[in-house]
N, C-alpha and C positions, 0 to 999 in steps of 0.2 A: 616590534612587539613580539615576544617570544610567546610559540604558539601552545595550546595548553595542554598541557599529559598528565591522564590519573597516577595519581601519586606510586598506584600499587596496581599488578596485573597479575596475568593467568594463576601465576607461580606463588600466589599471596591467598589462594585460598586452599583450604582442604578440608575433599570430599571425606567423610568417613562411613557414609551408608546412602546406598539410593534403592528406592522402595518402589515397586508399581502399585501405586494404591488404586488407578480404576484405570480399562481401556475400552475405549466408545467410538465414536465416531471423532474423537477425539481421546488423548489420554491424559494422565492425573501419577506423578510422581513426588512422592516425599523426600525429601535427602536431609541428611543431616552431615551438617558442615561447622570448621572454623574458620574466622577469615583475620586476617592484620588489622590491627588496629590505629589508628593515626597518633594516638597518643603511646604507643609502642607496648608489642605483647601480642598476642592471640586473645580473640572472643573466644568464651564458652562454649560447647557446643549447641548451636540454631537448627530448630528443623523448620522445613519450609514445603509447601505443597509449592510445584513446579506446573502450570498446564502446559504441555508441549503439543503442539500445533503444527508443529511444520513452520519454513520457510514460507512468504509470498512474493510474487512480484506486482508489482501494479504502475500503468501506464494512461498517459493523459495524453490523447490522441487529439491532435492539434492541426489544423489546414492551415498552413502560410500563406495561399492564396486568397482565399476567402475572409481570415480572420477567425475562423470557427471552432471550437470544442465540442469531439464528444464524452456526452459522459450519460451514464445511466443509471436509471431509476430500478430497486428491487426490494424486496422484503428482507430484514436485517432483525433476526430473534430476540440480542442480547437490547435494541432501543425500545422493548416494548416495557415502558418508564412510564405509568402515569397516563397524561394525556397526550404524551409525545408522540406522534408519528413513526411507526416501525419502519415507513418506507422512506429511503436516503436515495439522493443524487449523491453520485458516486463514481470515482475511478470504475476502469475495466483492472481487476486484479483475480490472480490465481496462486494456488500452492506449486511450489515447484516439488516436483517427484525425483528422489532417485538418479540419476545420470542425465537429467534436463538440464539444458541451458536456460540461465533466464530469460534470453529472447525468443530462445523456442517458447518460452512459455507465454510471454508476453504477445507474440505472435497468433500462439494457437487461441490463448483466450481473448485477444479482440475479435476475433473472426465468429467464436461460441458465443459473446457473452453479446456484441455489437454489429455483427454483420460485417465488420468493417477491417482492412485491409492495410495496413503501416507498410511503409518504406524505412525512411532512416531513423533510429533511435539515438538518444542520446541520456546518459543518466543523469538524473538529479539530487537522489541522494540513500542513505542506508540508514534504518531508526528504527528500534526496538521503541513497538507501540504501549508498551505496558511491564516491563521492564522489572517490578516489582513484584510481579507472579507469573509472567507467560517468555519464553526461549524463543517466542516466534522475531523472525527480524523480518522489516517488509525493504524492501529494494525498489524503489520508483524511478520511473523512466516517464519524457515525454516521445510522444509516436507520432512522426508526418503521416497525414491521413493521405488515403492514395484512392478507397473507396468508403463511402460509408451509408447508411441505410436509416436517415433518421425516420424516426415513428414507428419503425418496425419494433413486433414482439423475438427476441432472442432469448437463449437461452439450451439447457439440455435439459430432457425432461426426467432422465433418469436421477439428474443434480438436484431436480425440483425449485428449477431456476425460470423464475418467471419476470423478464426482464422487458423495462420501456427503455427503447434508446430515443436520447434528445439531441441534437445538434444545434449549437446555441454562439451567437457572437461572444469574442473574447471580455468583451466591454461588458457585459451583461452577468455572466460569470461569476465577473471582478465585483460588481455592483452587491449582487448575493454574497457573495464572502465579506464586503464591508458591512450588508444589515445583519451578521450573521444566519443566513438562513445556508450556510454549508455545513454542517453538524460532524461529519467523521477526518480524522486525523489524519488520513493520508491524501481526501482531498484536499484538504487543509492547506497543508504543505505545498502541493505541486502547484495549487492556484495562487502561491504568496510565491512560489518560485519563478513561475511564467511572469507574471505581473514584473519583475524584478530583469529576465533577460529575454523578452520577446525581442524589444528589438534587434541584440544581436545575433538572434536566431531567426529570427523573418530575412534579416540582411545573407546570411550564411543556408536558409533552406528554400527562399523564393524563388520557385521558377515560374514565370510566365507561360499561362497553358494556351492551345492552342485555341481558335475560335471556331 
């Protein structure tokens, strides 16, 4: 099976104006561009509000010994929808800054966000979450847990991050992602990813701890 590649890249579109329309705690860019057409020729010129956000990483911290996932609960602005719950069980994820690694970052925000403490990483995958107006790409990883703190409140207070961590069997999880009660996109992913290679990740990260 030949594998699939967009027909058209970097080199098929053109920028002709990029605009700062707002800068917040996030920003807001206009650009107007043409791109290649599939039926051959150039579009018109398109203008587009851009939110640019930054990069993230985000990591699903997993015991091989135990069987166990952490993951945590926090206050999330943009689900306040109705009667829906603002508050999401959720990856440990962060913005990477500037000349960070993404493991440093993956690193530093399990420790801020969960108390808790990875060994060996491994990636799982790269996905622009919204792709049709935000630049942001999120980069997931799963994390061997090595410590962790369930029940504890985490967080920084200056981020005004007011976080429940829960430490929960893999089985249990997987259960919640089949009734749907996992609601955001990147948990999404990692819990349909685990489900798919745990076993040959328990086989390759199990160590036997001591008693």
């Amino acid at each position: 099976m030949t594998a699939f590649r967009p027909r058209y890249g970097a080199s098929d579109v053109q920028l002709e104006q990029r605009e700062k329309s707002f800068r917040g705690y996030f920003s807001l860019e206009t650009l107007t561009l043409r791109h290649r057409l599939f039926e051959g020729g150039w579009s018109t010129p398109i203008r587009r509000e851009l939110f640019q956000r930054g990069d993230a990483v985000a990591v699903l911290p997993w015991d091989p010994v135990t069987d166990e996932l952490v993951l945590i609960e926090q206050f999330r602005v943009g689900a306040i929808r109705g009667q829906d719950s603002p508050w999401m069980l959720e990856l440990i994820a962060g913005i990477v800054e500037s000349g960070e690694s993404d493991a440093a970052v993956v690193h530093r925000e399990a420790n801020e966000e969960a108390g808790c403490q990875l060994g060996r990483l491994e990636s799982i995958a790269s996905f622009y979450p919204s792709a049709g107006a935000c630049s942001e790409q999120i980069r997931l990883f799963i994390g061997e847990v090595k410590v962790s703190q369930p029940g504890t409140l985490q967080g920084i207070d200056s981020e005004h991050e007011d976080i429940l961590v829960h430490q929960l069997p893999r089985f249990e999880a997987l259960a919640m992602l089949d009734r749907g009660d996992i609601n955001n996109g990147h948990t999404l992913i990692a819990l349909q990813w685990l489900a798919r290679h745990s076993d040959r990740l328990r086989a390759d990260w199990y160590v036997p701890r001591e008693v």
